[in-house]
C-alpha positions in Angstrom: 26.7 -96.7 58.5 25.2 -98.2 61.4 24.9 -102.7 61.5 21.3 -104.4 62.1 22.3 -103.7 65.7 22.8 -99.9 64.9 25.8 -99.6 67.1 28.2 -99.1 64.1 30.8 -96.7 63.9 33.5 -97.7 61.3 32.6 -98.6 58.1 32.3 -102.7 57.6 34.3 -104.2 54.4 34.1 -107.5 53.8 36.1 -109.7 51.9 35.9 -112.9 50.5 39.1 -114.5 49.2 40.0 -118.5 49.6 43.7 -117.6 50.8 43.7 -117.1 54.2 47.3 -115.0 53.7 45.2 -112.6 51.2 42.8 -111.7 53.5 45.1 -111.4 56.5 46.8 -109.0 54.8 43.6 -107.4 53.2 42.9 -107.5 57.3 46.0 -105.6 58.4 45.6 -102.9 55.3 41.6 -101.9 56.5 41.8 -102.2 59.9 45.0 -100.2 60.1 42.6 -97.4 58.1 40.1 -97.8 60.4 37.6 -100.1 58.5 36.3 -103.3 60.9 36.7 -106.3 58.4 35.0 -109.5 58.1 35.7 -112.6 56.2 34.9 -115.5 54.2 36.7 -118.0 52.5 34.4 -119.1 49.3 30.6 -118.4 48.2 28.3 -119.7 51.2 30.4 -118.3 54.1 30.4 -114.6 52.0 26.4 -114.7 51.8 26.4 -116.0 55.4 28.6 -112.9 56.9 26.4 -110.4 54.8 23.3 -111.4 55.7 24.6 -111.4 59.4 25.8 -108.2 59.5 25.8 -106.6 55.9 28.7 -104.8 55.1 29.4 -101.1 53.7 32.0 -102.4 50.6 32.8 -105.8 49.5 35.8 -107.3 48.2 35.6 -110.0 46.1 38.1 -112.5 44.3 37.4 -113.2 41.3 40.1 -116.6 40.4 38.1 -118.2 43.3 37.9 -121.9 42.5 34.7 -123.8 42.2 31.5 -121.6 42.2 34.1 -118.6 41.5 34.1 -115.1 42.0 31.4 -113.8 39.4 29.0 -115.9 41.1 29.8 -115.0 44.0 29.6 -111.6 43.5 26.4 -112.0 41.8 25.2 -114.0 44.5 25.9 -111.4 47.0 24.3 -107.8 44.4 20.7 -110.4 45.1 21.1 -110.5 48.7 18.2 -107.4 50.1 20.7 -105.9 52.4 23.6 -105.4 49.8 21.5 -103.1 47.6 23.5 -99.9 47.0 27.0 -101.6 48.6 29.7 -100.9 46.5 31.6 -104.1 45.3 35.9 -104.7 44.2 36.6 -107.2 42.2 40.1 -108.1 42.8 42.0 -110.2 40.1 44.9 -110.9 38.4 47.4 -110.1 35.9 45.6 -107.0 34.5 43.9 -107.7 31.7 40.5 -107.0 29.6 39.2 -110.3 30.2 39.2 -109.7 34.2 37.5 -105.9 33.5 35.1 -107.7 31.3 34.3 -110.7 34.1 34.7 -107.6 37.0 31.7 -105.9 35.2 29.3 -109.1 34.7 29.5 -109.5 38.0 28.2 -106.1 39.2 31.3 -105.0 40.9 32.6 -100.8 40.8 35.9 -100.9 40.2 38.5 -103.4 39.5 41.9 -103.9 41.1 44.8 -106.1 40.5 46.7 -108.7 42.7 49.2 -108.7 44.0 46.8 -105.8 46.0 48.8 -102.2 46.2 47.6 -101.3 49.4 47.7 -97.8 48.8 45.2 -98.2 45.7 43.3 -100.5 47.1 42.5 -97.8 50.4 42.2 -95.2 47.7 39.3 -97.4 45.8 38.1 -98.1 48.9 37.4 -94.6 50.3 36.1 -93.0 47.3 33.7 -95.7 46.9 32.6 -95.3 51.0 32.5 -91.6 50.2 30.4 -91.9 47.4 27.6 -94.5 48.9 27.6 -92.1 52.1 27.0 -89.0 49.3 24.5 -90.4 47.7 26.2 -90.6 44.3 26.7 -93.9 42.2 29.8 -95.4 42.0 31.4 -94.8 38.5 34.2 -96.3 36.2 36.1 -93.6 36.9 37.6 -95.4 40.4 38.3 -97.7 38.2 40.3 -96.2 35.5 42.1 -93.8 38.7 43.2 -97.4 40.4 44.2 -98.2 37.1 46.4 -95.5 36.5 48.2 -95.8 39.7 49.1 -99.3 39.1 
């Protein structure tokens, strides 16, 4: 999954969380798989690193204040280069209402916070696995993440 520069060879996710300790630790989790990772702290910084170097899977908070997560999101499915990218929303306590709010806003699959690392990864590379395959993402990385919790 090469970058505009076409030097790629890890898998780019980024994430876009307003705590800095959530995506430090969202940081240590992908790298230590082997993802690179890039950042952003709210809505304009998130369409700023994508259209810089547009990523291979986002992550997305959705109980971001201000603009919020669904926008965000949103914001980022109508940016060219995203097409096809698989999106997490990542929200919390589990609940329909956040499943609901995770599906307006165009994300895959839905995980909880606090993150379990281990699902999260898990999400992660069956939705890489999938875009590089050619197949849609599908609820059912959802419902799997879901049942791990």
């Amino acid at each position: 999954m090469p970058s505009k520069n076409g030097r790629r060879f890890r898998p780019l996710v980024l994430v876009v969380d307003e705590s800095k300790q959530t995506r430090l630790a969202l940081r240590f989790y992908l790298a230590h798989e082997g993802y690179d990772v890039a950042e952003a702290a709210g809505p304009h910084d998130a369409v700023e690193a994508a259209t810089a170097d547009a990523p291979d899977l986002v992550i997305v908070d959705l109980n971001m204040p201000g603009t919020g997560g669904v926008l965000t999101a949103q914001r980022l499915r109508a940016v060219a280069d995203l097409r096809g990218v698989p999106f997490v929303a990542c929200a919390g306590p589990e609940s329909q209402a956040y499943r609901d709010a995770a599906r307006a806003a165009g994300c895959d699959a839905y995980v909880t916070k606090p993150v379990n690392p281990r699902v999260l990864l898990m999400v992660v590379k069956s939705l890489l696995q999938r875009r590089t395959s050619g197949v849609l993402p599908s609820s059912d990385v959802t419902q799997l993440a879901s049942m791990m919790m």
